[in-house]
BALODO-397772 format. One line per 4 residues: number of its first residue (from 0); for each residue x negated, y negated, z negated of N, C-alpha, C. Coordinates in nm, 2 decimals, padded with zeros to 4 digits. Layout:
NUM> X Y Z X Y Z X Y Z; ...
//
This chain:
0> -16.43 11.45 19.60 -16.30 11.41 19.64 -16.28 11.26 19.63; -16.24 11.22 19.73 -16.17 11.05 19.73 -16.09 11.07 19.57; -16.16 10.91 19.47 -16.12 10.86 19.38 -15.98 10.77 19.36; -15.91 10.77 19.29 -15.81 10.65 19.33 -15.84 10.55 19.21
4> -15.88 10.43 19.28 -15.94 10.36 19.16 -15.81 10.21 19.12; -15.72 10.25 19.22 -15.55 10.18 19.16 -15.45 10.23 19.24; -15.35 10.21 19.22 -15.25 10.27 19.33 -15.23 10.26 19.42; -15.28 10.30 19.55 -15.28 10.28 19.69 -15.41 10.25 19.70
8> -15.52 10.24 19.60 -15.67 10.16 19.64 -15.83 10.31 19.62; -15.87 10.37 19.73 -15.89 10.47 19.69 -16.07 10.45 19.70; -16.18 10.51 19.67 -16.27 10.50 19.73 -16.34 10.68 19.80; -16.39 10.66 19.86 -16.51 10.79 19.86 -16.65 10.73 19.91
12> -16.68 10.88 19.87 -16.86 10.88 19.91 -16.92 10.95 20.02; -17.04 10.93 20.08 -17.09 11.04 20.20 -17.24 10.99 20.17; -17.34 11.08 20.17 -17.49 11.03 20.23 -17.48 10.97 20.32; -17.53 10.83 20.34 -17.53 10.77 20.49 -17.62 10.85 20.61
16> -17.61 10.89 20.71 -17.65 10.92 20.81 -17.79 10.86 20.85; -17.81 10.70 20.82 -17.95 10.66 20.84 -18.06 10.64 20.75; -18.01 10.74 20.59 -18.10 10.71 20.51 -18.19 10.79 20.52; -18.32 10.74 20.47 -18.46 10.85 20.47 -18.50 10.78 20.34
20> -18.64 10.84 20.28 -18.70 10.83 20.17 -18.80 10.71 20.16; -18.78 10.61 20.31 -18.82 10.47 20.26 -18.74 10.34 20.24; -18.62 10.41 20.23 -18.50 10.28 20.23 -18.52 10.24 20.05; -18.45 10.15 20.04 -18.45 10.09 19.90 -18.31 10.05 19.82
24> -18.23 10.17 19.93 -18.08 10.21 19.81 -18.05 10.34 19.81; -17.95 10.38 19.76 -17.96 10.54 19.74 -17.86 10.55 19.88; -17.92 10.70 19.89 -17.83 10.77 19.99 -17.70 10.74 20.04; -17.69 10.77 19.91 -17.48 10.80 19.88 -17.41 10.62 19.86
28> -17.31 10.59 19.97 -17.28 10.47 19.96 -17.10 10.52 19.97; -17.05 10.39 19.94 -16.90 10.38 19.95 -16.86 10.36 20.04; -16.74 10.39 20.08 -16.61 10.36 20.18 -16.50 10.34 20.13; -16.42 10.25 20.12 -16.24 10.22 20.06 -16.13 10.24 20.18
32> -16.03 10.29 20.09 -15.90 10.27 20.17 -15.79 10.23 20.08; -15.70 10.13 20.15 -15.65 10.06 20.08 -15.46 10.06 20.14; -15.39 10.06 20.08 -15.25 10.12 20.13 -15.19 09.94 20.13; -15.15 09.90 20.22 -15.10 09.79 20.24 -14.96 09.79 20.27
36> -14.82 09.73 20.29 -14.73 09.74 20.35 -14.65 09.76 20.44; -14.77 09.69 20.50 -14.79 09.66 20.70 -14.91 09.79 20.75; -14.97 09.83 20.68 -15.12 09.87 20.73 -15.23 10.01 20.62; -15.27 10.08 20.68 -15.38 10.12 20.61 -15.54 10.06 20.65
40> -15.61 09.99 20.55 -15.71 09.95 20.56 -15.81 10.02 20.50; -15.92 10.04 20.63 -16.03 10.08 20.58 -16.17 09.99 20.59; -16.22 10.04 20.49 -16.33 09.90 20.49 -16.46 09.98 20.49; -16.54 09.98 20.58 -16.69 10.03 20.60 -16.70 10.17 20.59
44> -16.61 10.23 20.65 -16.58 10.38 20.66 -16.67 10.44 20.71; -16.71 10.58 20.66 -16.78 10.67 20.72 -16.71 10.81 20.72; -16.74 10.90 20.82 -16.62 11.02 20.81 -16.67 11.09 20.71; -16.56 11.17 20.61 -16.63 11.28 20.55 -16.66 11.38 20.62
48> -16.74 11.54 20.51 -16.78 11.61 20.58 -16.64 11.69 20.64; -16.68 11.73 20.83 -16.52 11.79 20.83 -16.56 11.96 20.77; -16.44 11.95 20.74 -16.38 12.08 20.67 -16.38 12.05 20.53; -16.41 11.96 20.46 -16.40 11.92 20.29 -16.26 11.83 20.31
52> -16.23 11.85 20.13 -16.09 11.80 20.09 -16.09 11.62 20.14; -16.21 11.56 20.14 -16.20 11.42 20.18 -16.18 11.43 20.32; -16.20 11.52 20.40 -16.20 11.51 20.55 -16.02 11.49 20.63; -15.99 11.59 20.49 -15.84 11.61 20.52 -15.75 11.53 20.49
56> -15.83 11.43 20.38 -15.69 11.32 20.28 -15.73 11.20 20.42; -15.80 11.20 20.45 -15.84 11.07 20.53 -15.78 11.10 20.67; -15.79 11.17 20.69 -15.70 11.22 20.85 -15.56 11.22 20.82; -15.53 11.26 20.71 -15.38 11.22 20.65 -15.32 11.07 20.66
60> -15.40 10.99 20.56 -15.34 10.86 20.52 -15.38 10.76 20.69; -15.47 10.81 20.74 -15.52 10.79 20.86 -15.39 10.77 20.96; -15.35 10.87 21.01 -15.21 10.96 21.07 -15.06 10.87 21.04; -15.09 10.81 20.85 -14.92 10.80 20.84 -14.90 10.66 20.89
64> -15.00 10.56 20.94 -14.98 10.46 20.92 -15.07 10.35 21.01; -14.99 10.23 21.04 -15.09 10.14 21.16 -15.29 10.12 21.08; -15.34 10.18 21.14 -15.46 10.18 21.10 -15.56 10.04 21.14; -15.62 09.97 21.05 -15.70 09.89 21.07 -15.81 09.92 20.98
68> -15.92 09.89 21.03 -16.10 09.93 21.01 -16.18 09.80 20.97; -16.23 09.77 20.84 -16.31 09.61 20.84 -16.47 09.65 20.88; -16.57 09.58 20.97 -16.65 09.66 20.94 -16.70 09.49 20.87; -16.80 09.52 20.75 -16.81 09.36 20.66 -16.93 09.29 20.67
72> -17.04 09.42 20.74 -17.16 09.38 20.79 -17.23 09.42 20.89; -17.29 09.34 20.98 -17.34 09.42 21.11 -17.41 09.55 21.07; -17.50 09.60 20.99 -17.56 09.77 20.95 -17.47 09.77 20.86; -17.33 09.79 20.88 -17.24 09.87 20.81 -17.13 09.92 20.89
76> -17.16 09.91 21.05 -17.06 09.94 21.15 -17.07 10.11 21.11; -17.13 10.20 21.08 -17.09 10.32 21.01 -16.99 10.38 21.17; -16.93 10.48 21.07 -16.83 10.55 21.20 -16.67 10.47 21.21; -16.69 10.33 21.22 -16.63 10.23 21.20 -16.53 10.28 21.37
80> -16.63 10.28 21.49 -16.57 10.27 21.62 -16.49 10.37 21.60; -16.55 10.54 21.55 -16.48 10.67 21.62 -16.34 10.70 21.55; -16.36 10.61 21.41 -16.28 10.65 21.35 -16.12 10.56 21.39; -16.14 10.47 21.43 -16.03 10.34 21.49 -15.98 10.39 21.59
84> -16.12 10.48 21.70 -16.08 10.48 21.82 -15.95 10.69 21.77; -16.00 10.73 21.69 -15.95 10.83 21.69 -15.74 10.87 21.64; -15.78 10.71 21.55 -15.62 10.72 21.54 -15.54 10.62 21.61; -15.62 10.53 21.69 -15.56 10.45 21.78 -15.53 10.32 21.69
88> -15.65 10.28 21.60 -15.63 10.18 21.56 -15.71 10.07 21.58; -15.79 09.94 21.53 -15.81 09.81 21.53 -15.95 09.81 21.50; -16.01 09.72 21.47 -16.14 09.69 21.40 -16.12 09.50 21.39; -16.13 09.48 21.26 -16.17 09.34 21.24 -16.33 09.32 21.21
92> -16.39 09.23 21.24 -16.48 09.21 21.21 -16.55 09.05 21.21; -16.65 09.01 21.14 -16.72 08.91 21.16 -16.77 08.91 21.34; -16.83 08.80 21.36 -16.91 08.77 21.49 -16.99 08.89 21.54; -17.09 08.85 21.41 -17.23 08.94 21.40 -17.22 09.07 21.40
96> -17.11 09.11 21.30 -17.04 09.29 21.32 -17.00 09.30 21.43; -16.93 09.25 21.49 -16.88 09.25 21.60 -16.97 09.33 21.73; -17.03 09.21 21.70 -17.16 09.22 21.81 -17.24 09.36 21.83; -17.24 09.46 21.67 -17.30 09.54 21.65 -17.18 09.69 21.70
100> -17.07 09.64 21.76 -17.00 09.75 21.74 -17.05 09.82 21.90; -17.02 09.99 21.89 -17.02 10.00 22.04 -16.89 10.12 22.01; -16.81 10.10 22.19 -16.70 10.21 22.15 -16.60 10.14 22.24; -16.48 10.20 22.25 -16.32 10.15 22.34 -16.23 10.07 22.21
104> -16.27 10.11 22.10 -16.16 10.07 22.01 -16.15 09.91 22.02; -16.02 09.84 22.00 -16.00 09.71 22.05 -16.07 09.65 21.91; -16.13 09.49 21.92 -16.21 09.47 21.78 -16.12 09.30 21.81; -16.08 09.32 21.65 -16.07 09.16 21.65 -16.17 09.11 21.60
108> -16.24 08.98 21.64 -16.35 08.91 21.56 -16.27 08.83 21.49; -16.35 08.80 21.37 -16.31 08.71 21.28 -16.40 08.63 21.19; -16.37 08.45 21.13 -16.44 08.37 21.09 -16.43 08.39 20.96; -16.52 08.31 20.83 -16.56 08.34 20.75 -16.41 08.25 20.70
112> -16.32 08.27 20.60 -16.20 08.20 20.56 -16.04 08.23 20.65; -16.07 08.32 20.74 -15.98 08.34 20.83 -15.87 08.42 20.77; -15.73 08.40 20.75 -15.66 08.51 20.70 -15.60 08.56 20.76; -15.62 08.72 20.72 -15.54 08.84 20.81 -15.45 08.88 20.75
116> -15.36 09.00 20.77 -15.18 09.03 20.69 -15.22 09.04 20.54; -15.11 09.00 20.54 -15.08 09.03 20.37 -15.15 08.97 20.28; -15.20 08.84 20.34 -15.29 08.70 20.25 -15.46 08.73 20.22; -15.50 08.89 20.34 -15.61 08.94 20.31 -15.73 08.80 20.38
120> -15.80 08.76 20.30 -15.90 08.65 20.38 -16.08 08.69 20.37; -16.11 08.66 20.51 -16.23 08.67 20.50 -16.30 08.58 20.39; -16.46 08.60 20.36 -16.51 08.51 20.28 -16.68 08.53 20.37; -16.71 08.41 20.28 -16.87 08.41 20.38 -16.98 08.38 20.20
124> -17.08 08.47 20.23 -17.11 08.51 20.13 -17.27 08.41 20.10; -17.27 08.35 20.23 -17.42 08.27 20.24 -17.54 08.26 20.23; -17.56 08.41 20.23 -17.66 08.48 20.30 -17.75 08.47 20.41; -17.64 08.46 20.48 -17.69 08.41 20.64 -17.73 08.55 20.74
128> -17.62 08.64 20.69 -17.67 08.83 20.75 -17.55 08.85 20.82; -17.49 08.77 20.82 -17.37 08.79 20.94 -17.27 08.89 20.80; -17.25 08.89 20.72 -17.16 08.99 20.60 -17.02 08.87 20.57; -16.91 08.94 20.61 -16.78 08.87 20.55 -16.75 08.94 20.47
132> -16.76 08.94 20.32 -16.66 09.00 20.24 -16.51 08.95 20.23; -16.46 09.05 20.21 -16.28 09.05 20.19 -16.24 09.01 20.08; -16.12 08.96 20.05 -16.07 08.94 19.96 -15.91 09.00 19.98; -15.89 09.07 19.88 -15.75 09.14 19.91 -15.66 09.09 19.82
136> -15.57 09.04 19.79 -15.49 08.92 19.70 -15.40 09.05 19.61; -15.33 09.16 19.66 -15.26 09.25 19.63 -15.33 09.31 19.51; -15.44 09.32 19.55 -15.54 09.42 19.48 -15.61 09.32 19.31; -15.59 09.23 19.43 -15.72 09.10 19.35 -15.83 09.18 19.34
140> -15.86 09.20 19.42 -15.97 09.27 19.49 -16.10 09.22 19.55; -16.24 09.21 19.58 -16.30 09.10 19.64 -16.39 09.25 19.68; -16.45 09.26 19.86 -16.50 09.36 19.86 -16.63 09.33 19.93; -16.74 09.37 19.87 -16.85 09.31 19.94 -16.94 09.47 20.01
144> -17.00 09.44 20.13 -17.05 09.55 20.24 -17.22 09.56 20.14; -17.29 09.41 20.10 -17.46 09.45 20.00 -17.47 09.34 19.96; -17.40 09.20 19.98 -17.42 09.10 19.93 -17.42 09.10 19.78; -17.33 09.20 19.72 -17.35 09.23 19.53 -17.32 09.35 19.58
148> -17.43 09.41 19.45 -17.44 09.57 19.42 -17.43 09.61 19.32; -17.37 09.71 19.26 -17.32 09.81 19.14 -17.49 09.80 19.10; -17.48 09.77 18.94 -17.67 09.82 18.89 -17.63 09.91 18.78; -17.56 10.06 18.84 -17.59 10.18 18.77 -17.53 10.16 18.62
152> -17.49 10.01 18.56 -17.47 10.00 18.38 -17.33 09.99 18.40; -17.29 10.02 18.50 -17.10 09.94 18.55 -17.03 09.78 18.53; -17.26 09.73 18.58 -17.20 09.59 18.63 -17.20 09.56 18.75; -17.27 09.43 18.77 -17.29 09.42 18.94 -17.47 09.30 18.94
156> -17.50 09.34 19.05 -17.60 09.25 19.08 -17.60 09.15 19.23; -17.67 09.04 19.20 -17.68 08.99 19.39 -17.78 09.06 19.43; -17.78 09.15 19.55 -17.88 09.20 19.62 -18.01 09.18 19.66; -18.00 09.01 19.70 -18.11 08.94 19.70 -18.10 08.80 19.71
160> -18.14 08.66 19.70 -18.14 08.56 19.73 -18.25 08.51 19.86; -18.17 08.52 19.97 -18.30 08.51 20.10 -18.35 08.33 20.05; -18.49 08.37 20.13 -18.55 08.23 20.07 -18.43 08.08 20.13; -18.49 07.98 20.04 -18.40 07.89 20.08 -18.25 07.86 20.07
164> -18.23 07.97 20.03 -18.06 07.96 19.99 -17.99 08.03 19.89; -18.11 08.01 19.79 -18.03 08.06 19.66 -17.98 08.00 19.60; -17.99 07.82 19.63 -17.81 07.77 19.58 -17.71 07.76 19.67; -17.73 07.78 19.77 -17.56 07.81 19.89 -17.55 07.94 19.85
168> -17.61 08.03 19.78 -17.56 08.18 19.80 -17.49 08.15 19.65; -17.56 08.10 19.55 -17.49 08.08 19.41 -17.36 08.02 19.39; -17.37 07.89 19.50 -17.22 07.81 19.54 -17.12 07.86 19.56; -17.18 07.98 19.67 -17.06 08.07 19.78 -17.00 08.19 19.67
172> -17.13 08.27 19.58 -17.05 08.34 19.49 -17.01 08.29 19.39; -17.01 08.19 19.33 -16.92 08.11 19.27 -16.80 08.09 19.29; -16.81 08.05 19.42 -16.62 08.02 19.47 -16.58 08.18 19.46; -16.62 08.27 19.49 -16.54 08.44 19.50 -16.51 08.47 19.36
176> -16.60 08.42 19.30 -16.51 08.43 19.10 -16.49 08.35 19.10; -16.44 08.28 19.12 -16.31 08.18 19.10 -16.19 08.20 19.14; -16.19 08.29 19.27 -16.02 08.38 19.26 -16.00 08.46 19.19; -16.14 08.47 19.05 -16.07 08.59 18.97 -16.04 08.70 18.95
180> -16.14 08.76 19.05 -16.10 08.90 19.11 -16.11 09.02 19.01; -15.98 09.10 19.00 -16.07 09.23 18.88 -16.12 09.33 18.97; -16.12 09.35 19.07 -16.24 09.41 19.10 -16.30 09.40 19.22; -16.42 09.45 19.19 -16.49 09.44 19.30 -16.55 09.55 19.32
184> -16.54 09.54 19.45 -16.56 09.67 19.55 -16.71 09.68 19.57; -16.79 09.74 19.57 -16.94 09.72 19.65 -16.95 09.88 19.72; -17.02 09.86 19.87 -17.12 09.98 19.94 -17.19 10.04 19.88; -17.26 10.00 19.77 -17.41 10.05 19.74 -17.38 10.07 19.55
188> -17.34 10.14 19.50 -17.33 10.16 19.37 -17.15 10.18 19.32; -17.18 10.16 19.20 -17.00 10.21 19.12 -16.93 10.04 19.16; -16.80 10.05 19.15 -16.70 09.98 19.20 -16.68 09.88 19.04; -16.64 09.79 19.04 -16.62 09.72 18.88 -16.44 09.71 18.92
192> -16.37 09.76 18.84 -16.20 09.80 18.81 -16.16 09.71 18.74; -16.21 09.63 18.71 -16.17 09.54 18.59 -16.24 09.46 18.55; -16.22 09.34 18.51 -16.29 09.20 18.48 -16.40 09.14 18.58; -16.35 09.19 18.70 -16.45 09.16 18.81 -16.51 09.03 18.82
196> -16.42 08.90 18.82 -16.47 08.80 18.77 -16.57 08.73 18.66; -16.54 08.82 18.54 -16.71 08.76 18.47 -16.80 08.85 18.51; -16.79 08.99 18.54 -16.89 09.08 18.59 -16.97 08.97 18.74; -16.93 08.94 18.83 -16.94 08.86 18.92 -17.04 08.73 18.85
200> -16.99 08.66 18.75 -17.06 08.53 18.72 -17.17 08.61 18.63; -17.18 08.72 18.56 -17.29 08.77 18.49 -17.40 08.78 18.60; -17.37 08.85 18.70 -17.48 08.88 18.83 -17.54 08.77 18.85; -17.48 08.63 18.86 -17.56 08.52 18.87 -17.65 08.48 18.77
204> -17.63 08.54 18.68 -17.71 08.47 18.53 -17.82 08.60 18.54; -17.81 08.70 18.63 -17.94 08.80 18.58 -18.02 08.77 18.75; -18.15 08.83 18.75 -18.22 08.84 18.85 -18.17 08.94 18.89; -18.20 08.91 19.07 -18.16 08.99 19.18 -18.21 09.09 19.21
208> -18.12 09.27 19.20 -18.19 09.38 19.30 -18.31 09.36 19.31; -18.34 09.25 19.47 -18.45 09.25 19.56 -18.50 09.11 19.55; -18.60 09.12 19.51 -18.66 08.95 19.48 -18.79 08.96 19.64; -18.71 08.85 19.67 -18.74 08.79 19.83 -18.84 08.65 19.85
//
């Protein structure tokens, strides 16, 4: 069952659809929904199973309200199109996500610092994988698609440092704890609820997931 991990801020889970037994994260990844003023946001959605109790809360909160979809990394378009195109809503996305979407649903592209309603801003994580993490100001919220991953202790880790830019990746996550964020969202592991900002600067002081 969809978790509520603050008021109006929900997460769930699904086995991803393209996992098999040589990938190098687990199955089971996250999707958020987030209750905004203006808007229900979903961020890297995948459908539940239909006929389960998540299938039903999400076609619900889906239904009450103008629906917008982030997708945060191009392999994180998920059922990003069917789901936008089914309640007649939006898709924001990076360039690179963009690029990756297929479907009728209308997509707004979007740049790395760009802000959308309700003071929500993209961020660019410097990577160089085409991934805009979010920053949700309401929530103080910071939501990343693999650029930092839950490491199972209910901290967080960087996923990898691609060669060459592991001080623009350290600079860029630097500035994202610096808004402070209590929490942070991640795809790939548990969500940090609280004190997201030192959890965030700990990840830099440990070695990465995936050493590249």
């Amino acid at each position: 069952m969809a978790t509520e991990l603050a008021d109006g801020l929900w997460t769930w889970r699904r086995e991803h659809p393209e996992w098999d037994t040589r990938a190098d994260w687990d199955p089971d990844v996250a999707c958020y929904a987030v209750r905004l003023a203006q808007a229900m946001l979903l961020i890297d959605p995948l459908w539940p199973e239909e006929g389960s109790e998540d299938f039903d809360w999400l076609d619900g909160i889906a239904r009450a309200d103008r629906l917008l979809v982030a997708v945060l990394k191009p392999d994180h378009v998920r059922d990003a199109a069917g789901i936008a195109h089914a309640y007649g809503g939006r898709i924001v996305a990076g360039e690179a996500a963009a690029g990756a979407i297929a479907g009728t649903a209308p997509v707004h592209v979007v740049a790395a610092g760009e802000k959308l309603l309700e003071g929500i801003r993209t961020l660019d994580d410097a990577r160089g994988r085409g991934e805009t993490p979010l920053w949700v100001p309401h929530y103080r919220a910071v939501a990343f698609a693999d650029g930092i991953i839950g490491d199972g202790d209910g901290g967080l880790r960087v996923w990898s440092y691609p060669a060459g830019l592991e001080e623009a990746v350290r600079a860029a996550m630097t500035a994202i704890a610096d808004l402070e964020p209590d929490m942070v969202l991640v795809g790939h592991g548990a969500p940090v609820t609280s004190g997201g900002a030192a959890a965030l600067r700990s990840a830099l002081d440990r070695p990465p997931f995936e050493v590249e």
